[in-house]
LOGU-468401 format. One record per residue (C-alpha): residue number from 1; residue in three letters; z, x, y. Coordinates in Angstrom, 1 decimal. Layout:
<atom><num>NUM</num><residu>ALA</residu><up>Z</up><east>X</east><north>Y</north></atom>
...
//
This chain:
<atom><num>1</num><residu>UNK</residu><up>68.8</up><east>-123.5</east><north>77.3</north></atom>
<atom><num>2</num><residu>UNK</residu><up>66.1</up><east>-125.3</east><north>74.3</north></atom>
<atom><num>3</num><residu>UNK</residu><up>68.4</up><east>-127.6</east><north>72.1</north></atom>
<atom><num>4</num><residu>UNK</residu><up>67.6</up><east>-128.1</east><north>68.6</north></atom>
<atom><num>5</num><residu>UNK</residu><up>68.0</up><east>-132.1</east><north>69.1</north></atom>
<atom><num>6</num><residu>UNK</residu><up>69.5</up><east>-134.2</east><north>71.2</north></atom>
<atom><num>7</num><residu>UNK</residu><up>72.4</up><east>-136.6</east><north>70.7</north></atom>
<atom><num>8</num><residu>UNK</residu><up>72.1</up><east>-139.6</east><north>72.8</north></atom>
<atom><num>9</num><residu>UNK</residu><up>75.3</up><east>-142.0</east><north>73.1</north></atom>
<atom><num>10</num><residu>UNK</residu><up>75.0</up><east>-145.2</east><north>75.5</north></atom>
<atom><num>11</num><residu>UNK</residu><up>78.9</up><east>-146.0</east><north>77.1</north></atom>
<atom><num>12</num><residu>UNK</residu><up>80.2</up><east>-148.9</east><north>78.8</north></atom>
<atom><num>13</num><residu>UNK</residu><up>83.8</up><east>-148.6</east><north>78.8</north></atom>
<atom><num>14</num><residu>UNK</residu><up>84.5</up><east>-146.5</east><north>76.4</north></atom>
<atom><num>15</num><residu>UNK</residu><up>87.1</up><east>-144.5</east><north>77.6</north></atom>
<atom><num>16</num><residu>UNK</residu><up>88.9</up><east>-144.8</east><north>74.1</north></atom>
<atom><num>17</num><residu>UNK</residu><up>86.1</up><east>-143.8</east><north>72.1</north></atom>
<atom><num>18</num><residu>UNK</residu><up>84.1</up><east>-140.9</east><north>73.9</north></atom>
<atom><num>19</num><residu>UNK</residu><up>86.3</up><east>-138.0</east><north>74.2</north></atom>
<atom><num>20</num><residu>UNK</residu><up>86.6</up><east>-138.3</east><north>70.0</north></atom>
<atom><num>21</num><residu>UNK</residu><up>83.0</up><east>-139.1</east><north>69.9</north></atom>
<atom><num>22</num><residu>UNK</residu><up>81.9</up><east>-136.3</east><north>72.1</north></atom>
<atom><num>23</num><residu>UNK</residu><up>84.5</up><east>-133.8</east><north>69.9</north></atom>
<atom><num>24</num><residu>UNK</residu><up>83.0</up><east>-135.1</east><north>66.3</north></atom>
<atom><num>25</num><residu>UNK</residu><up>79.4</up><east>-134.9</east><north>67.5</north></atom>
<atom><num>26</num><residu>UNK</residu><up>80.1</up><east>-131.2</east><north>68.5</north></atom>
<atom><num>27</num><residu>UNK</residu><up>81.9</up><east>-130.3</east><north>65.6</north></atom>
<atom><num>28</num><residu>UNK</residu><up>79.2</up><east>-131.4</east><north>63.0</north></atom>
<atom><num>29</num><residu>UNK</residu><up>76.6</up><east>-129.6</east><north>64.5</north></atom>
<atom><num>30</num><residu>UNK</residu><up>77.9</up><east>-126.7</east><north>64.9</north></atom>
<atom><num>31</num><residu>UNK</residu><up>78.9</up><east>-127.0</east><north>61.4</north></atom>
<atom><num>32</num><residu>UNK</residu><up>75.3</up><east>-127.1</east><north>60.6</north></atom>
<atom><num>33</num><residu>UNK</residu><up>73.7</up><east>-124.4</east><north>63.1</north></atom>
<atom><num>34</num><residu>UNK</residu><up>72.2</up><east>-127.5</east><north>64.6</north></atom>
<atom><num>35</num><residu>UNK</residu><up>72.2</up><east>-126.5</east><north>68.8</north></atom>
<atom><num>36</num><residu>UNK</residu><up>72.5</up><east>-130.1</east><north>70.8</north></atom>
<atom><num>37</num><residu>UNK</residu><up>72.4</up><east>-131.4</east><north>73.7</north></atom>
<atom><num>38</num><residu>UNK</residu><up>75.7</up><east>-134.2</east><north>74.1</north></atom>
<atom><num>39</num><residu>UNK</residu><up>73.8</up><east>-136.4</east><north>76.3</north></atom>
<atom><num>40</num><residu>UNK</residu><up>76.1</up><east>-139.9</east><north>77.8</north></atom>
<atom><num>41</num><residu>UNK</residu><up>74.4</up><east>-142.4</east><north>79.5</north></atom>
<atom><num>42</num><residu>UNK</residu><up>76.7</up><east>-144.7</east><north>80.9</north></atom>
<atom><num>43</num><residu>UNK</residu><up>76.0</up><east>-148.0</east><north>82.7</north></atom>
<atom><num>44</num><residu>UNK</residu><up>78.3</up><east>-147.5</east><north>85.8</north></atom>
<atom><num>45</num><residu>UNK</residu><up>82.4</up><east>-148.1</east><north>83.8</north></atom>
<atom><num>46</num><residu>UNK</residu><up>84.8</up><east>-148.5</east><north>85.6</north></atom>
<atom><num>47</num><residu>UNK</residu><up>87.8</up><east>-148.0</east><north>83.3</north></atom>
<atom><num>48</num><residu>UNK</residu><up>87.4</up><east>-144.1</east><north>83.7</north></atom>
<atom><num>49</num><residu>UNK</residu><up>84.9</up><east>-143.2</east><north>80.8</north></atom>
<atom><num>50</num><residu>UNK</residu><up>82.8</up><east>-141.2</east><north>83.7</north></atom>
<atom><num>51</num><residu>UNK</residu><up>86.1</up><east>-139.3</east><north>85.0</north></atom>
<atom><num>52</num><residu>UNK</residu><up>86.4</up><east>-138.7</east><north>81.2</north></atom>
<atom><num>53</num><residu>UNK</residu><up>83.1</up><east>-137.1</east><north>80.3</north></atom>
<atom><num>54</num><residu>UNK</residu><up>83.1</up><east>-135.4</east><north>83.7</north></atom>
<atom><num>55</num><residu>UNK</residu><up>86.2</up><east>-133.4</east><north>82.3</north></atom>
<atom><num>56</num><residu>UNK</residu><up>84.5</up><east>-132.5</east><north>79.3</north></atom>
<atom><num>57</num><residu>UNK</residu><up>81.9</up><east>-131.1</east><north>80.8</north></atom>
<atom><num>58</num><residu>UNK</residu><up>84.2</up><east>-128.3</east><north>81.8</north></atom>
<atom><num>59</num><residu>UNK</residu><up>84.7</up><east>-127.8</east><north>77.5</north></atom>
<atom><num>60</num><residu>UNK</residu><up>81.6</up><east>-128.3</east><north>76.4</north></atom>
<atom><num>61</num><residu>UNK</residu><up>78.0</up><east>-126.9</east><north>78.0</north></atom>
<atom><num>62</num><residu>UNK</residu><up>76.1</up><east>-128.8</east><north>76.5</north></atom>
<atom><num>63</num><residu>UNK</residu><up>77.4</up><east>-132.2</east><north>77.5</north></atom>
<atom><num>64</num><residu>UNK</residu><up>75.2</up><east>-134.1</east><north>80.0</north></atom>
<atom><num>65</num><residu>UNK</residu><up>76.1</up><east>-137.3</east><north>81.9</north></atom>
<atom><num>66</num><residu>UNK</residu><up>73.8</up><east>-139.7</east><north>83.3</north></atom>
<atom><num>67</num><residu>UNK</residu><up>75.2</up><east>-142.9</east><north>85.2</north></atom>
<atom><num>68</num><residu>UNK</residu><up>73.0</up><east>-145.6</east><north>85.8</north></atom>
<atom><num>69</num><residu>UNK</residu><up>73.9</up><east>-148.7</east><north>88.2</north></atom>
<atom><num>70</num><residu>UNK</residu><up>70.6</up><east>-150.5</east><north>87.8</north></atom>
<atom><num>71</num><residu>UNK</residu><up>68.9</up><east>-152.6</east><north>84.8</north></atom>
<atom><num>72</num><residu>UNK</residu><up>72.3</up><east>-151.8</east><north>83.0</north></atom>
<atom><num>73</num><residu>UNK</residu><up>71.6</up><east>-152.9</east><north>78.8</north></atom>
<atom><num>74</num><residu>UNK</residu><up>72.1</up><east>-150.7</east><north>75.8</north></atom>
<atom><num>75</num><residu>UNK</residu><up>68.1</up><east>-150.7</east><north>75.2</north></atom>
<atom><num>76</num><residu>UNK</residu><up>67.8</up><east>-150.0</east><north>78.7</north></atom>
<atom><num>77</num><residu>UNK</residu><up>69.9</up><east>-146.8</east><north>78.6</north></atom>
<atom><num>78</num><residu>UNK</residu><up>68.8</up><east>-145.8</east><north>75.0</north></atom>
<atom><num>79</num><residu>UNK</residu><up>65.1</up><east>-145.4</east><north>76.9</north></atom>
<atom><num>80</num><residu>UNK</residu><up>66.1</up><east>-143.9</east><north>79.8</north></atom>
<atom><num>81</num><residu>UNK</residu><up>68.0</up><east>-141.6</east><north>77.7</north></atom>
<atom><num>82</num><residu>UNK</residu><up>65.0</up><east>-140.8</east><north>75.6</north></atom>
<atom><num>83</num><residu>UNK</residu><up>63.0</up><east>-140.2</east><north>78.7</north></atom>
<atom><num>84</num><residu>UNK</residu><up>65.7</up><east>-137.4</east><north>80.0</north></atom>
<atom><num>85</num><residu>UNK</residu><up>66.2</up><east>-136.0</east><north>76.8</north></atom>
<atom><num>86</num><residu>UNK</residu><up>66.2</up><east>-132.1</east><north>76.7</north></atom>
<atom><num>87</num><residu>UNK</residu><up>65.1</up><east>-131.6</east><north>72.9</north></atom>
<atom><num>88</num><residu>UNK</residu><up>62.3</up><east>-133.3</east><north>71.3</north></atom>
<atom><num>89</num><residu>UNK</residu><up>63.8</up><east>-135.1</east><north>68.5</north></atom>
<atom><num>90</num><residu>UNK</residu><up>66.8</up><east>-137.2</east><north>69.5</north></atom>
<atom><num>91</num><residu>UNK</residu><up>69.6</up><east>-139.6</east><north>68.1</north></atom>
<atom><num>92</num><residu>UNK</residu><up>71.1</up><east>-142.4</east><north>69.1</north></atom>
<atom><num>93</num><residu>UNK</residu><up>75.0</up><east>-142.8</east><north>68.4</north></atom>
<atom><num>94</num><residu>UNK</residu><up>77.3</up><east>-145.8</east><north>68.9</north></atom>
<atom><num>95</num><residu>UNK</residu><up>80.5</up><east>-144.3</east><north>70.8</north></atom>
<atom><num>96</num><residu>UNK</residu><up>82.8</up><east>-147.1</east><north>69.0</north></atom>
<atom><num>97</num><residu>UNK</residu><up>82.1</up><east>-144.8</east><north>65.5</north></atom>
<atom><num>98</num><residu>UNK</residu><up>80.7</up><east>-147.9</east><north>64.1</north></atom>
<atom><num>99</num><residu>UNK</residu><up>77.8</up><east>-145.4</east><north>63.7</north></atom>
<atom><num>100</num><residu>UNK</residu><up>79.1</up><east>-142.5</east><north>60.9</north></atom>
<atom><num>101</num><residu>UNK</residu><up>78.5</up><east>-138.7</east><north>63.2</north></atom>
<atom><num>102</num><residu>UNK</residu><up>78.6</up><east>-136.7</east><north>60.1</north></atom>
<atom><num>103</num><residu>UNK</residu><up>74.7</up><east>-138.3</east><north>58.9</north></atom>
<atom><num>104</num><residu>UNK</residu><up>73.6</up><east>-136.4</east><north>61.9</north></atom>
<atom><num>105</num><residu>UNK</residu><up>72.6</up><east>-133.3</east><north>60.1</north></atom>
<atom><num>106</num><residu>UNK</residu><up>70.5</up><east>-135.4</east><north>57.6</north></atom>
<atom><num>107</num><residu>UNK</residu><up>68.5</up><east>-137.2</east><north>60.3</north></atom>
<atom><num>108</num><residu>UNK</residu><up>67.8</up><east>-133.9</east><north>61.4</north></atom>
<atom><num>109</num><residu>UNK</residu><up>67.1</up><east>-133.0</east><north>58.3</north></atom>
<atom><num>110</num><residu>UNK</residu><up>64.0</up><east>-135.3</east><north>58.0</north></atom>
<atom><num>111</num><residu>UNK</residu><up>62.7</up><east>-135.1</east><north>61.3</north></atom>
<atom><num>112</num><residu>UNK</residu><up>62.9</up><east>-131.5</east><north>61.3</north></atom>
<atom><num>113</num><residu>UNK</residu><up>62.1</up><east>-129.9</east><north>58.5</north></atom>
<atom><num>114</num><residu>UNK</residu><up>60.3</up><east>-132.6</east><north>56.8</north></atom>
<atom><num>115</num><residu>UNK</residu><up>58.4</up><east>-133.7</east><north>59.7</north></atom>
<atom><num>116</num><residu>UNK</residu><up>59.5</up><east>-137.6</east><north>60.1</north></atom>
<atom><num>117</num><residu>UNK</residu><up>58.7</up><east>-139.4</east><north>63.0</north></atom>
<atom><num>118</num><residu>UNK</residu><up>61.6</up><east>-141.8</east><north>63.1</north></atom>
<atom><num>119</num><residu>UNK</residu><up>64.7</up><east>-142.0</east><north>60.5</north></atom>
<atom><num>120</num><residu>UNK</residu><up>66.5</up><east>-145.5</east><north>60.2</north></atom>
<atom><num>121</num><residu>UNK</residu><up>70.0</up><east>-145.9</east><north>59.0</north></atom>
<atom><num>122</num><residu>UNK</residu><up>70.1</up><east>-148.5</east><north>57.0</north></atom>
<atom><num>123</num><residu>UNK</residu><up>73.2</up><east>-151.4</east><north>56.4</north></atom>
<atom><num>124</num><residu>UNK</residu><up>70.7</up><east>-153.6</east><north>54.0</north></atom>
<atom><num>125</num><residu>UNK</residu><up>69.2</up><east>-150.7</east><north>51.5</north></atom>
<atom><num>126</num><residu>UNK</residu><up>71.1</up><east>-149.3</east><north>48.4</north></atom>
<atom><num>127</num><residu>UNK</residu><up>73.9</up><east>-147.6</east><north>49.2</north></atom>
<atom><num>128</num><residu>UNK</residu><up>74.7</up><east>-149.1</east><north>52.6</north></atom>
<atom><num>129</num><residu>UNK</residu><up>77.4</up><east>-151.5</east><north>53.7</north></atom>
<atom><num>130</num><residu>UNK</residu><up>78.8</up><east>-153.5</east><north>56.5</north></atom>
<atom><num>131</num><residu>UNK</residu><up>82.6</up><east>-153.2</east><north>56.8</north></atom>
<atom><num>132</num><residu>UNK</residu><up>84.4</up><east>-155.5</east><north>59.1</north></atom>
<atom><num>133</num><residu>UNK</residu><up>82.2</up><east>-157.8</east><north>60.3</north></atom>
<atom><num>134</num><residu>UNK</residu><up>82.8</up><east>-161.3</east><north>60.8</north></atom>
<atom><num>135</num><residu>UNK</residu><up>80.7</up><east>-164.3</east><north>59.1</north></atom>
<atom><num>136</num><residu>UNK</residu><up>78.7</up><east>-165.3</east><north>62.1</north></atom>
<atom><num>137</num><residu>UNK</residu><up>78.1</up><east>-161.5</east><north>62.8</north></atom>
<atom><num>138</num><residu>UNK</residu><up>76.8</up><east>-161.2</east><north>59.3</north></atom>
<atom><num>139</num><residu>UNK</residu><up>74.5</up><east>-164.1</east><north>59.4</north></atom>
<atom><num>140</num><residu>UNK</residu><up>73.1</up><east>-163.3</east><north>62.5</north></atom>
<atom><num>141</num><residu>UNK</residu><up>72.1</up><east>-159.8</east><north>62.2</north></atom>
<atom><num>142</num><residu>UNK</residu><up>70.8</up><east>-160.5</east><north>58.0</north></atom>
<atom><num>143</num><residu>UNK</residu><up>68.7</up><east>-162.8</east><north>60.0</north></atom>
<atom><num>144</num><residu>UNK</residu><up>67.4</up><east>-160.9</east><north>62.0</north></atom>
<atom><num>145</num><residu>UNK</residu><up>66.5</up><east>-158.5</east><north>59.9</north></atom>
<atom><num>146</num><residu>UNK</residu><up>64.7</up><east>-160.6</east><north>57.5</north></atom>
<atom><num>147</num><residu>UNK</residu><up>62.6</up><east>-162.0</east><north>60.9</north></atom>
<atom><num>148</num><residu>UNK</residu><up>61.6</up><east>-158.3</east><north>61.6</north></atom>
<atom><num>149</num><residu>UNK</residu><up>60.6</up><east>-157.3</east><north>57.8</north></atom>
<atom><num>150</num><residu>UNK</residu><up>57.8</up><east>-160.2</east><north>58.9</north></atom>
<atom><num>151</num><residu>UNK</residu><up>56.2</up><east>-157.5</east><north>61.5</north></atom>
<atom><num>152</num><residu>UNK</residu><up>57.5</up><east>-154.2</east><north>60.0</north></atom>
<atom><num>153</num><residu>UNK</residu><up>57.6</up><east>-155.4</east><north>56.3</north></atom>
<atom><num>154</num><residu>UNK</residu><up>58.8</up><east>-151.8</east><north>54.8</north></atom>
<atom><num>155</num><residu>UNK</residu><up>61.2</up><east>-151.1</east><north>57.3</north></atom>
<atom><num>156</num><residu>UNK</residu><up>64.7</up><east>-153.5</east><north>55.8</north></atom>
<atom><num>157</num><residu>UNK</residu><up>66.7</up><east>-152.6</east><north>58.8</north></atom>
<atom><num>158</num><residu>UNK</residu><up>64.7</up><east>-152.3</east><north>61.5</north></atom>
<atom><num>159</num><residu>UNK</residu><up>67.1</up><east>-153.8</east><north>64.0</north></atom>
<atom><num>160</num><residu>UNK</residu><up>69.9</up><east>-150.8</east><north>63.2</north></atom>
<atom><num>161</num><residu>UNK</residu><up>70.9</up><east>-148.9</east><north>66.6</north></atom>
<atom><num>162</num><residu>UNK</residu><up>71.3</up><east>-145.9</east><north>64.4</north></atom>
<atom><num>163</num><residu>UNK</residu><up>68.2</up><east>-144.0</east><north>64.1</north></atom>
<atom><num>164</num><residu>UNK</residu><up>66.5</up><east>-141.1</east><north>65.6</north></atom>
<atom><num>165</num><residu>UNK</residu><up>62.8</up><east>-140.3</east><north>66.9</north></atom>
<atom><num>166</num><residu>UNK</residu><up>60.4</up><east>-137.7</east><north>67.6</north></atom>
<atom><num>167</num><residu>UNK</residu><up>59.5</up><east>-137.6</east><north>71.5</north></atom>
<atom><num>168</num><residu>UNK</residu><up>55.8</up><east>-137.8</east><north>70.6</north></atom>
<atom><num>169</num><residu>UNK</residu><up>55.6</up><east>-141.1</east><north>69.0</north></atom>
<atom><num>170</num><residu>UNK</residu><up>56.5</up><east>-142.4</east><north>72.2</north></atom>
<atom><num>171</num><residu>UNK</residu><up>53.4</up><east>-141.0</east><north>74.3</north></atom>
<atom><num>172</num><residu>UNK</residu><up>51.1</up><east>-143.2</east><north>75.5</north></atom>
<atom><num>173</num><residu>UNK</residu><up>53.2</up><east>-146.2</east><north>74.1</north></atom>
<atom><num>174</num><residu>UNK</residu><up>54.2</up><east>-149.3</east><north>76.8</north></atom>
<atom><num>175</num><residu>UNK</residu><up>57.5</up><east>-150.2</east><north>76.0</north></atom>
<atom><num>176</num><residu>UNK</residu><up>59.7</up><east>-153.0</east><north>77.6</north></atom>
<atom><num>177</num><residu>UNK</residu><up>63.9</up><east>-152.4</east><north>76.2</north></atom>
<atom><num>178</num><residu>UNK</residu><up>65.7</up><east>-155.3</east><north>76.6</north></atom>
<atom><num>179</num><residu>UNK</residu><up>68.8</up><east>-156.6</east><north>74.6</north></atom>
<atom><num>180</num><residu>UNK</residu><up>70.0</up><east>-154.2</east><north>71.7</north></atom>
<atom><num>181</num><residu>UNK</residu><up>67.2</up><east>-153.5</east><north>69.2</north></atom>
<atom><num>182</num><residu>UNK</residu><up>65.4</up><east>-150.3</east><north>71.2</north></atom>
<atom><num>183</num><residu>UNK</residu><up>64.5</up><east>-149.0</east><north>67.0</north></atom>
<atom><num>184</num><residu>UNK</residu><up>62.4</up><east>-152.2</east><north>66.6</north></atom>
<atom><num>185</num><residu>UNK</residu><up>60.9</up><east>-151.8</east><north>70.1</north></atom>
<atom><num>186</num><residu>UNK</residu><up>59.6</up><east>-148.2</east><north>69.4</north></atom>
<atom><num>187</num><residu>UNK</residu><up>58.9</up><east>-149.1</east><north>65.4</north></atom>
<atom><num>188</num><residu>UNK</residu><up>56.7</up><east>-152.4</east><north>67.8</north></atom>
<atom><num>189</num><residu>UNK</residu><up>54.8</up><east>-150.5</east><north>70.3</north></atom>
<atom><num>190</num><residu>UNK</residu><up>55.6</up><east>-146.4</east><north>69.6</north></atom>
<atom><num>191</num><residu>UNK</residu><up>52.8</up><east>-144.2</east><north>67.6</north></atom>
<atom><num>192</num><residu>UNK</residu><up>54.9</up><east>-143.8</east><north>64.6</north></atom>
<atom><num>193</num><residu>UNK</residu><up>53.1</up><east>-142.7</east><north>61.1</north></atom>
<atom><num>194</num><residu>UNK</residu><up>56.2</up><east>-141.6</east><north>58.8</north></atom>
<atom><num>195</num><residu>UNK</residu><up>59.1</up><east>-143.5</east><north>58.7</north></atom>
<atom><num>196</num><residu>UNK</residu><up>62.4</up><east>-142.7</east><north>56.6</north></atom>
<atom><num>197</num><residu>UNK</residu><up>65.9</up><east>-145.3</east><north>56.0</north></atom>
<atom><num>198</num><residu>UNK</residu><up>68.8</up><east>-143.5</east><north>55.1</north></atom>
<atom><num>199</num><residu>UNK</residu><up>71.9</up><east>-145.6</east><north>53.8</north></atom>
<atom><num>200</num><residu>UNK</residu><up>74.9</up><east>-145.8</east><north>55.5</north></atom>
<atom><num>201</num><residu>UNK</residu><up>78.2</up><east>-147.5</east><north>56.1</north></atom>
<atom><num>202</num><residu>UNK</residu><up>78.3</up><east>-149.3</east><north>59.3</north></atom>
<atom><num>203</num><residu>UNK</residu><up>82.1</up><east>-150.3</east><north>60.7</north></atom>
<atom><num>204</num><residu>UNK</residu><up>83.1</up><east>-152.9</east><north>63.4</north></atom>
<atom><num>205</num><residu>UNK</residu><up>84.6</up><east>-150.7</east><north>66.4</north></atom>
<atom><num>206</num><residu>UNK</residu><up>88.5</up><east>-149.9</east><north>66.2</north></atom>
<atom><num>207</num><residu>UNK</residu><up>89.0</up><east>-149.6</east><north>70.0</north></atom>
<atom><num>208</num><residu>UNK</residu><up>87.3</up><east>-151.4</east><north>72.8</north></atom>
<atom><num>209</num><residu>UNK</residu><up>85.6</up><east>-154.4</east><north>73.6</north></atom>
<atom><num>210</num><residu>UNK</residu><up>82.8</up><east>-155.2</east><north>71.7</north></atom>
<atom><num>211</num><residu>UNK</residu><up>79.4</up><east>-156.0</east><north>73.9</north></atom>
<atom><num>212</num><residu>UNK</residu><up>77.2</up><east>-158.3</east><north>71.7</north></atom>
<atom><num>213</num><residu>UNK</residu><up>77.0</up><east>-161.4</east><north>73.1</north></atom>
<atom><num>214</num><residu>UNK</residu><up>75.1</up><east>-164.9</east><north>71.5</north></atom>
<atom><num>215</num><residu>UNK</residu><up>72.3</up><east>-164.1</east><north>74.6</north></atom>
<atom><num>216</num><residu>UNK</residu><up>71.2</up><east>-161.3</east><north>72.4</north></atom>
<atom><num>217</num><residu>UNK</residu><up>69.6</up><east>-164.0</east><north>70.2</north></atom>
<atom><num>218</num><residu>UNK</residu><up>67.3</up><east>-165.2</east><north>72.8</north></atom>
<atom><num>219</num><residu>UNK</residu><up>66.4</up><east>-161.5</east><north>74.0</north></atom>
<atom><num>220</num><residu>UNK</residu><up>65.4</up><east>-160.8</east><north>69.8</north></atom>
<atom><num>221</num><residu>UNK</residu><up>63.5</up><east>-163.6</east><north>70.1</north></atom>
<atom><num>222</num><residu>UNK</residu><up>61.5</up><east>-163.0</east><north>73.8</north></atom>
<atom><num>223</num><residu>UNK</residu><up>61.3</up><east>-158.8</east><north>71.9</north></atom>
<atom><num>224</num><residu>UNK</residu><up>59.8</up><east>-160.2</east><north>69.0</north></atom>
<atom><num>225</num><residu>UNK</residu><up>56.7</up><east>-162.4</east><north>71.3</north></atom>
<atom><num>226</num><residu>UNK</residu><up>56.4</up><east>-159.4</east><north>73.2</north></atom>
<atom><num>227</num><residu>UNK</residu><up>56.0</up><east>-157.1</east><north>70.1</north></atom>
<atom><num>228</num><residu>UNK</residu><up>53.1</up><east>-159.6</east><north>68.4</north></atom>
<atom><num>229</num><residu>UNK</residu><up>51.4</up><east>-159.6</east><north>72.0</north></atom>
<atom><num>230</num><residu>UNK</residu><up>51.0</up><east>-156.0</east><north>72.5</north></atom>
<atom><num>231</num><residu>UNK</residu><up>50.1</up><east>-155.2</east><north>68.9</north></atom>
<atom><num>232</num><residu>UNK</residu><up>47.6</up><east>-157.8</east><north>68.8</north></atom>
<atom><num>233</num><residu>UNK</residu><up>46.4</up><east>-158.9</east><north>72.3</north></atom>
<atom><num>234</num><residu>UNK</residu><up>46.8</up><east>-155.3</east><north>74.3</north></atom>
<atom><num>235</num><residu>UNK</residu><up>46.7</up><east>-152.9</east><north>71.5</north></atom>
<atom><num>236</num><residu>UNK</residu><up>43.2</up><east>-151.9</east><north>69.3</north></atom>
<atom><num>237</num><residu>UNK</residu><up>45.4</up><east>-150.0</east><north>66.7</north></atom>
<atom><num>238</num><residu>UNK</residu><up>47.9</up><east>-152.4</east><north>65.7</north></atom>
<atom><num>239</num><residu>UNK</residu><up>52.3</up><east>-151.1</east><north>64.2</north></atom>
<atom><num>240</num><residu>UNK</residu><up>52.0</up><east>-154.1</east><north>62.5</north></atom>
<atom><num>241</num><residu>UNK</residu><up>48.9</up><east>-153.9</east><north>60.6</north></atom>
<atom><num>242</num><residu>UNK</residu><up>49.7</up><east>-150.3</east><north>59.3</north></atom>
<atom><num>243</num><residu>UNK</residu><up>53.1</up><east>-151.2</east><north>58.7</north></atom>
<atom><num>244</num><residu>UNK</residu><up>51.3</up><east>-154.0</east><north>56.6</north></atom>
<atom><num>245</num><residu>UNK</residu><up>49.2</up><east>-151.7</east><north>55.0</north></atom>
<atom><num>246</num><residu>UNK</residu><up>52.1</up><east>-149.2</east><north>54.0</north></atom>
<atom><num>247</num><residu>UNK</residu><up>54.1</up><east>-152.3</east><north>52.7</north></atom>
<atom><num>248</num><residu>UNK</residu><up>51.3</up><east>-153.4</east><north>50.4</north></atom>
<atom><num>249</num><residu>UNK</residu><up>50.9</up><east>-149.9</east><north>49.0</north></atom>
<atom><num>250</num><residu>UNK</residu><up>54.1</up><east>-149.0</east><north>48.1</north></atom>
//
């Protein structure tokens, strides 16, 4: 079967979440004549998220299930993901619904039929919005994203794990996920040329555990020296010169 786009969503104990996810995701495309693929990948749970999808699977054809028990990280499953992707464009979806499903069909929207190569949601431009999050949280991630406006100046929100991509930017491109910012790897290192933010409202999880952890600081940190090394050591044609460029035009 050719899907339309697939709809990637990394697990870790999420047991609460996915079934509702999986449903929702299903729901709004269909809604839209959009044909997915549901693909999980889920970094080896053991509180019976897999037993969960598996049973799914019986519902739903399109669902897809990939269990990893090696190199287990969000970034890490967002690639590998990517890599076993059936479609050509795909998004990547929180399963906690901190990430809104019904924007699906206007990622889509600019990928497909106006010919994007990655679309950002966005927490920082007008009309977006954090809800639930505290202080700290704040702090940190505003301050990340003003650190990564310094090597993707037009992007605001270039750490946001809500975005989706064309396949074909990542051709050719070396990239090394780690912690939770896989967007700002690919915007980095990928062969992106038309970039869209869309706003949206971003809520803390309801059920579950949350995974960000302080260490996530210190893998930002190690992404961001490995971003400025490939761009301007390894690579001729450097992401963050023409996102430079772009910046200064607009």
């Amino acid at each position: 079967m050719r899907f339309d786009l697939t709809v990637l969503i990394p697990t870790f104990n999420e047991r609460e979440n996915i079934g509702k996810m999986v449903n929702a995701v299903d729901t709004i495309c269909k809604a839209h004549s959009i044909n997915e693929e549901i693909l999980v990948v889920d970094d080896n749970s053991r509180d019976g998220t897999i037993v969960v999808v598996e049973t799914l699977m019986n519902e739903h054809r399109n669902l897809h299930l990939l269990v990893r028990k090696e190199n287990r990280g969000l970034s890490q499953s967002l690639y590998e993901g990517m890599l076993h992707a059936q479609a050509d464009l795909v998004q990547c979806l929180d399963c906690d619904f901190s990430h809104p499903p019904e924007k699906i069909p206007l990622f889509y929207h600019y990928l497909h039929d106006m010919g994007y190569d990655m679309v950002i949601g966005s927490r920082y431009i007008r009309g977006g919005e954090v809800i639930n999050w505290p202080v700290m949280r704040r702090v940190l991630s505003s301050g990340a994203a003003l650190l990564g406006r310094l090597l993707i100046p037009h992007v605001i929100d270039s750490g946001s794990g809500f975005f989706a991509i064309n396949r074909r930017i990542l051709k050719g491109a070396h990239l090394s996920p780690r912690g939770f910012r896989m967007g700002f790897e690919i915007l980095g290192k990928a062969n992106w040329t038309r970039v869209q933010e869309i706003p949206i409202v971003f809520k803390d999880r309801e059920f579950g555990e949350s995974k960000l952890k302080f260490r996530i600081i210190g893998d930002f940190l190690i992404q961001c020296g490995s971003i400025l090394k490939y761009n301007i050591i390894e690579r001729k044609s450097s992401n963050i010169i023409r996102a430079w460029k772009i910046a200064l035009c607009r």
